[in-house]
Rosetta silent file (secondary structure, phi, psi, omega in degrees, C-alpha in Angstrom):
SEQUENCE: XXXXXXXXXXXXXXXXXXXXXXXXXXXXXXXXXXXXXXXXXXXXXXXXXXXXXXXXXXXXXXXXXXXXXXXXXXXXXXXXXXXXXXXXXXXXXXXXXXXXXXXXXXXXXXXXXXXXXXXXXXXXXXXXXXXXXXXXXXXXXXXXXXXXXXXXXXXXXXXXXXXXXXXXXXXX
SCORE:     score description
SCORE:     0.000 S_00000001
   1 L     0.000  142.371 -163.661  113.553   85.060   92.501 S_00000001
   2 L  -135.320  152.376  153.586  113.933   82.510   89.748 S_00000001
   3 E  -136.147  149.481 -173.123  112.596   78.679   89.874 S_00000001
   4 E  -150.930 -153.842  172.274  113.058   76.119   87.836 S_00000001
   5 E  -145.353  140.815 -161.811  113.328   72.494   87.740 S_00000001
   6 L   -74.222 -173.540  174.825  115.733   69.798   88.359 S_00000001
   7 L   -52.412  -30.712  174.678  116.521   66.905   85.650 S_00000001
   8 L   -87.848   15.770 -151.947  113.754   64.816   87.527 S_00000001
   9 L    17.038   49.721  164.584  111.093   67.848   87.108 S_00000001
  10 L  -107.676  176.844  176.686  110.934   68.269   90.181 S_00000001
  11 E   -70.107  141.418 -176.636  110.574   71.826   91.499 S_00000001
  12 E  -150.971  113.239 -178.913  113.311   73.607   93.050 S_00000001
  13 E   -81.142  128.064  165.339  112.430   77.503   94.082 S_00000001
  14 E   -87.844  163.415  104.816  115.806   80.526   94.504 S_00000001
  15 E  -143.418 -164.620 -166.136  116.145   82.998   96.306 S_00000001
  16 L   -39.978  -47.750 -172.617  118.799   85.494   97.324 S_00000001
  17 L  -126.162   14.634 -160.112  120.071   82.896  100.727 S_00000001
  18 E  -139.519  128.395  153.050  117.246   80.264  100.290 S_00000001
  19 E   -84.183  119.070  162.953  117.028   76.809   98.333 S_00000001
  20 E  -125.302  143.158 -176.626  113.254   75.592   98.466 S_00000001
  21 L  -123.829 -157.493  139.470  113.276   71.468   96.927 S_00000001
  22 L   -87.810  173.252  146.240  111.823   68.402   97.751 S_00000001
  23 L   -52.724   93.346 -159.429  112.976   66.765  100.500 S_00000001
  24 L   -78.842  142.763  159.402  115.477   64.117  101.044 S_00000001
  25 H    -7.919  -98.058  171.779  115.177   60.643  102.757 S_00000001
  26 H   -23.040  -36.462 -146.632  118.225   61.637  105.313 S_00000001
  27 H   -99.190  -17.879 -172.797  116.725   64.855  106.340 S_00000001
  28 H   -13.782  -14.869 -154.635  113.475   62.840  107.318 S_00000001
  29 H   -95.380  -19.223 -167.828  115.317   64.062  111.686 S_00000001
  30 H   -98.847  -14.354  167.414  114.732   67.448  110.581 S_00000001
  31 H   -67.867  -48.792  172.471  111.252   67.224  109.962 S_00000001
  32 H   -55.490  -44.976 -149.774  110.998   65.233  113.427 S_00000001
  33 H   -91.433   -0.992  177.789  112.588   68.142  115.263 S_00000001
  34 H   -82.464  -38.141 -173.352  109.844   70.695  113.535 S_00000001
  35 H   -70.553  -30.698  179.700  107.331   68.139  115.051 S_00000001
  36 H   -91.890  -61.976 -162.480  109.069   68.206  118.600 S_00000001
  37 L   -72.145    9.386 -169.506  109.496   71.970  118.689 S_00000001
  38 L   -86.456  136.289  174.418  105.664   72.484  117.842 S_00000001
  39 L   -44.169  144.164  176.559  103.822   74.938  120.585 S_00000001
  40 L   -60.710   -0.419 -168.411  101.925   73.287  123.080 S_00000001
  41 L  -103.558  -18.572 -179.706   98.345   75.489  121.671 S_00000001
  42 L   -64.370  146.927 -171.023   98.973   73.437  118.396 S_00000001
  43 L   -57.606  151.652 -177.704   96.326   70.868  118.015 S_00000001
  44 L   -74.489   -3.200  163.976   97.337   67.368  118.954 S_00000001
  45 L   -90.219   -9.156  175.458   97.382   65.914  115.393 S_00000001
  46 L   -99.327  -28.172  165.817  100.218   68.185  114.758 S_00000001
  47 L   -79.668  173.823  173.141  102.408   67.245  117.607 S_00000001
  48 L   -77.256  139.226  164.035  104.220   64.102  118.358 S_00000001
  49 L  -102.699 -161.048 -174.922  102.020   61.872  120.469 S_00000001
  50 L   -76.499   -7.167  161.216  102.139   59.753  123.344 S_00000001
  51 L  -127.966   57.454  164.401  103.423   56.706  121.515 S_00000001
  52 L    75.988  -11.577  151.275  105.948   58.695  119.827 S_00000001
  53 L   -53.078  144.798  -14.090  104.003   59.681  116.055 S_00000001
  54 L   -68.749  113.585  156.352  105.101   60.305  113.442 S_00000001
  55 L   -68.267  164.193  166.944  108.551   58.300  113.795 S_00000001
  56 H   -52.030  -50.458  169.620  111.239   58.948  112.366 S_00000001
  57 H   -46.921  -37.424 -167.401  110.943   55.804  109.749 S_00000001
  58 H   -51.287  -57.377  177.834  107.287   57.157  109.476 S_00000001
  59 H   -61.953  -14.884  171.939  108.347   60.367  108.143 S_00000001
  60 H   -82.619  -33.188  156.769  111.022   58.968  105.957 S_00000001
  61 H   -46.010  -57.305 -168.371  108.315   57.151  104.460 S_00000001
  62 H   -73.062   15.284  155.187  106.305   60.136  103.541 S_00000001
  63 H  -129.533  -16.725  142.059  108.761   61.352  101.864 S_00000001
  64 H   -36.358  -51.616 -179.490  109.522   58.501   99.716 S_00000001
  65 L   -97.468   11.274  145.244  105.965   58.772   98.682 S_00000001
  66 L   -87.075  153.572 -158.577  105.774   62.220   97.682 S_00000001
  67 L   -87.183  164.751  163.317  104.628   62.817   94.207 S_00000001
  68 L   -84.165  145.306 -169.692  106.079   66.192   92.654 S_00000001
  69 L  -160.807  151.391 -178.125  103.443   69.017   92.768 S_00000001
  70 L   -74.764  -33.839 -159.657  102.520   72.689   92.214 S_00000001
  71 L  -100.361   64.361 -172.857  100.407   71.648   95.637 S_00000001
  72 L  -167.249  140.268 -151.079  103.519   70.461   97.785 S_00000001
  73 E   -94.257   82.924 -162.830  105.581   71.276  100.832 S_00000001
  74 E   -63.012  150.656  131.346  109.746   72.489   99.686 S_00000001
  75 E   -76.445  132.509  172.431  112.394   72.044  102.071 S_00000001
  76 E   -85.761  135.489 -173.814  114.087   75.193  102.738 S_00000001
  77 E  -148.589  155.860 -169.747  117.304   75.028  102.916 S_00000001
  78 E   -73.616  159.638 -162.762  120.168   77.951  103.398 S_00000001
  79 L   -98.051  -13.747 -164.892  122.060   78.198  100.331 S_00000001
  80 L  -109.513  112.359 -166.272  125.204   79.286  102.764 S_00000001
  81 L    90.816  -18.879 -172.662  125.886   75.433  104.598 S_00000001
  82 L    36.184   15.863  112.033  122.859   73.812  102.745 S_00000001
  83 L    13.680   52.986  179.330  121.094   72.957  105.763 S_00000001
  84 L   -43.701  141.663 -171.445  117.264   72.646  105.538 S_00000001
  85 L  -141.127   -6.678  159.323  115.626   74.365  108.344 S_00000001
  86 E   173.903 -162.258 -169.930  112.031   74.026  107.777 S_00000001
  87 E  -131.921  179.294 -179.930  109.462   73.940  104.808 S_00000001
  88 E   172.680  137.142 -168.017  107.150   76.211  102.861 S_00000001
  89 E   179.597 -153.338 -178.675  105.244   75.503   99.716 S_00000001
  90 E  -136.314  127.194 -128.410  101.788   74.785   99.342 S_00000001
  91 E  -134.353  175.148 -172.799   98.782   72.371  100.614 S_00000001
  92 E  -116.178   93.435 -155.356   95.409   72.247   99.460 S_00000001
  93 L   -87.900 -145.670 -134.020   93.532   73.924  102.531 S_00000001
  94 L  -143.409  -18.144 -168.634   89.562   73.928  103.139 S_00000001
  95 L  -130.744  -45.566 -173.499   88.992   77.054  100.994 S_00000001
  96 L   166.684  177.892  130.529   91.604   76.212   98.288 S_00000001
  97 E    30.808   89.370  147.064   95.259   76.466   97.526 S_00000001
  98 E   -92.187  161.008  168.614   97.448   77.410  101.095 S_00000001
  99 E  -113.494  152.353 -169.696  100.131   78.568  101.569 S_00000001
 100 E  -140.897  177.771 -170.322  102.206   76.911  104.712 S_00000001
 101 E   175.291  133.712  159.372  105.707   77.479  106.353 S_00000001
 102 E  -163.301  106.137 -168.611  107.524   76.208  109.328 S_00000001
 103 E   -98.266  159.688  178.961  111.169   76.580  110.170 S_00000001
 104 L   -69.465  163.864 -176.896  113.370   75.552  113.597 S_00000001
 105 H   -55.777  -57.896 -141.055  113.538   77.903  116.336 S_00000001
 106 H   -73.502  -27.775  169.832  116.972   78.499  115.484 S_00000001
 107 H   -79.899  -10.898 -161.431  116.045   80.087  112.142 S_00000001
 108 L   -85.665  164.096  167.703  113.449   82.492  113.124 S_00000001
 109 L    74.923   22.835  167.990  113.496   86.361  113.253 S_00000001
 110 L   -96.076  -16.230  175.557  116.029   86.216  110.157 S_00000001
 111 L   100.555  -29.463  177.346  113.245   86.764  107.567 S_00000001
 112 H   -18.565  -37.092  177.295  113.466   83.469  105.861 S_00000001
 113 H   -79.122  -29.129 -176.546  109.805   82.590  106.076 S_00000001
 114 H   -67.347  -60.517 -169.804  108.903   85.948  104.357 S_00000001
 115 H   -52.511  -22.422  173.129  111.669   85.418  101.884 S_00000001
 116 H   -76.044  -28.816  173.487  110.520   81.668  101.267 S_00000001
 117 H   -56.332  -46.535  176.142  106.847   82.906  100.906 S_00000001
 118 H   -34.798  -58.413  172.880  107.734   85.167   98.379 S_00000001
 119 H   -70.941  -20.232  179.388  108.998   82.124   96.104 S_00000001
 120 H   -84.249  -41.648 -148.758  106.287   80.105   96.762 S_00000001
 121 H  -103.358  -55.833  170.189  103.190   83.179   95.679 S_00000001
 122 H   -27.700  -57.610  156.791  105.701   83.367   92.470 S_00000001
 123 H   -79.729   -8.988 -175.123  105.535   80.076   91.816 S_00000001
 124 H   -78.827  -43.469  169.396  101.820   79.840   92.742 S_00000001
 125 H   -80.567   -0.346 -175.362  101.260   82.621   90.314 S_00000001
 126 H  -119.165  -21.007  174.963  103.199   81.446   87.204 S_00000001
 127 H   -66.101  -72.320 -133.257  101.233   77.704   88.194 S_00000001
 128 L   133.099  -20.755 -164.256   97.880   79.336   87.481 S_00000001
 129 L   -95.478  169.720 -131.488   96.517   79.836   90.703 S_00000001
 130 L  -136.315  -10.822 -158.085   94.250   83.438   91.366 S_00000001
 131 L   164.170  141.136 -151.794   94.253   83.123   94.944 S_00000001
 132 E  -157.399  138.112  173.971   95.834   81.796   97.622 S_00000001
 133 E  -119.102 -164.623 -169.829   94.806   81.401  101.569 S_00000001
 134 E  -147.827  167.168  144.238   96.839   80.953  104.747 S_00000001
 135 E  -138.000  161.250  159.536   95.121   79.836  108.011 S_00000001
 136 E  -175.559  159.404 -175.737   97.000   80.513  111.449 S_00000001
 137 E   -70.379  129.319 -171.998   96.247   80.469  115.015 S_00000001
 138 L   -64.490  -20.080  163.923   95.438   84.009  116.501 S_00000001
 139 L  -114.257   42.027  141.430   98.369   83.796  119.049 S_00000001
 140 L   -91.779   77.833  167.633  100.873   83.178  116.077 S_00000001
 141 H   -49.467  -43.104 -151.683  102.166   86.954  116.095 S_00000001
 142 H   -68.172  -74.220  155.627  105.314   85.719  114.140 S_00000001
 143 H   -18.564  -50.314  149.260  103.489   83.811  111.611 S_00000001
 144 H   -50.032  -20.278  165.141  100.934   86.355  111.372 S_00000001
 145 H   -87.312  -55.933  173.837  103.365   89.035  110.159 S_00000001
 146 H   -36.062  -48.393  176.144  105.085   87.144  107.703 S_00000001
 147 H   -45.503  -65.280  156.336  101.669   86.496  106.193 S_00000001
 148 H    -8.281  -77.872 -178.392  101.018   90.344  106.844 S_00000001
 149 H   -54.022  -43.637 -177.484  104.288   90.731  104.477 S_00000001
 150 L   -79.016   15.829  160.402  103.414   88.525  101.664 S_00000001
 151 L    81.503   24.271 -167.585  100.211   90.765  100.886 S_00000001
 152 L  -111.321  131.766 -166.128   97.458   87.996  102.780 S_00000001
 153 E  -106.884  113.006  179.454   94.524   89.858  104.337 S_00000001
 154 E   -87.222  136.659  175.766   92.190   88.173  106.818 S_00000001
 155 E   -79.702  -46.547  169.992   88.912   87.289  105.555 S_00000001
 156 E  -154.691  163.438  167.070   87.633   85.109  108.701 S_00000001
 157 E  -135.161  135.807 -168.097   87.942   83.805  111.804 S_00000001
 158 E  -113.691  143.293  176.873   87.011   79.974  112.964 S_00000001
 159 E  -112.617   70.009  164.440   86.525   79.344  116.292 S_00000001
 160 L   -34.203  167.047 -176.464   87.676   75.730  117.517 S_00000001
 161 L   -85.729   -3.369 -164.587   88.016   73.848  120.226 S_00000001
 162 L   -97.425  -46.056 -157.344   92.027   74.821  119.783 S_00000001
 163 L   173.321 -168.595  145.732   91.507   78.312  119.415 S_00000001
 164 E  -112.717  133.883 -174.866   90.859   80.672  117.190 S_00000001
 165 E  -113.862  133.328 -161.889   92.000   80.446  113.489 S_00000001
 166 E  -100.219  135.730 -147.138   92.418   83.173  111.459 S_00000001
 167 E  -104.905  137.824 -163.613   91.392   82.651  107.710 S_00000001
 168 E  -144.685  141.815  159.770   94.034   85.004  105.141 S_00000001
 169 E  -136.046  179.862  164.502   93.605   85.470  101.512 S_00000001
 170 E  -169.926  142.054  177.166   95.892   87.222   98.794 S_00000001
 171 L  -119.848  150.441 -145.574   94.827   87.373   95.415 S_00000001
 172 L   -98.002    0.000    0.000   98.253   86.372   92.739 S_00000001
């Protein structure tokens, strides 16, 4: 898996069928339909709400106004069609350094999220960082394997008014 950076430094992660970037303006609908397609057990700040947040203009803001970062959220996008189909990078969690990923329905059970993780704990390791967590919800089987694949080991489990969330580490 090779990364590098484009003329504008920002990052842009290979792999074998996967582009991870930043995100463009335009794609701003595909982010909305990751927001519409989120399970009903996801917390209610993560869904769309009842007067329609995050619009679309909202989200095209937010991506106008991301900064480039080791601590930032790629689009993935297939290298066959260039299509972005969901994201995976990295957020600054509650323990330190996560790693996150979420692609459309239409992509799953193709491997993508493992193979995007992969590029992400690469670059996360060549960044500097020593460790890396995950969180996820205890009835995300899918999610939970991918982690499972990328070498992240749970450490704890928080108990919420949502659920329970299960706390992953992997050290880089």
């Amino acid at each position: 898996m090779a990364g590098g950076a484009t003329g504008d430094d920002r990052v842009v992660l290979e792999t074998e069928r996967l582009l991870l970037r930043p995100w463009r303006v335009e794609e701003a609908s595909v982010q909305r339909e990751l927001w519409i397609e989120r399970d009903p057990r996801v917390p209610p700040h993560r869904r769309i709400d009842a007067d329609g947040h995050p619009t679309l203009a909202e989200l095209e803001e937010a991506i106008r106004a991301d900064e480039p970062s080791s601590l930032q959220l790629l689009a993935v996008e297939l290298k066959a069609g260039g299509d972005p189909i969901g994201y995976c990078g990295l957020v600054q969690g509650a323990h330190g350094p996560e790693l996150a990923f979420e692609l459309l329905r239409r992509s799953w059970g193709q491997g993508y999220a493992t193979e995007a993780s992969w590029a992400v704990l690469d670059r996360a390791r060549s960044a500097g960082h020593e460790r890396l967590w995950a969180s996820v919800w205890d009835w995300n089987t899918a999610s939970r394997r991918v982690l499972a694949k990328a070498g992240f080991m749970e450490t704890a489990r928080e108990k919420t008014v949502h659920g329970t969330n299960l706390v992953m580490t992997r050290p880089l």
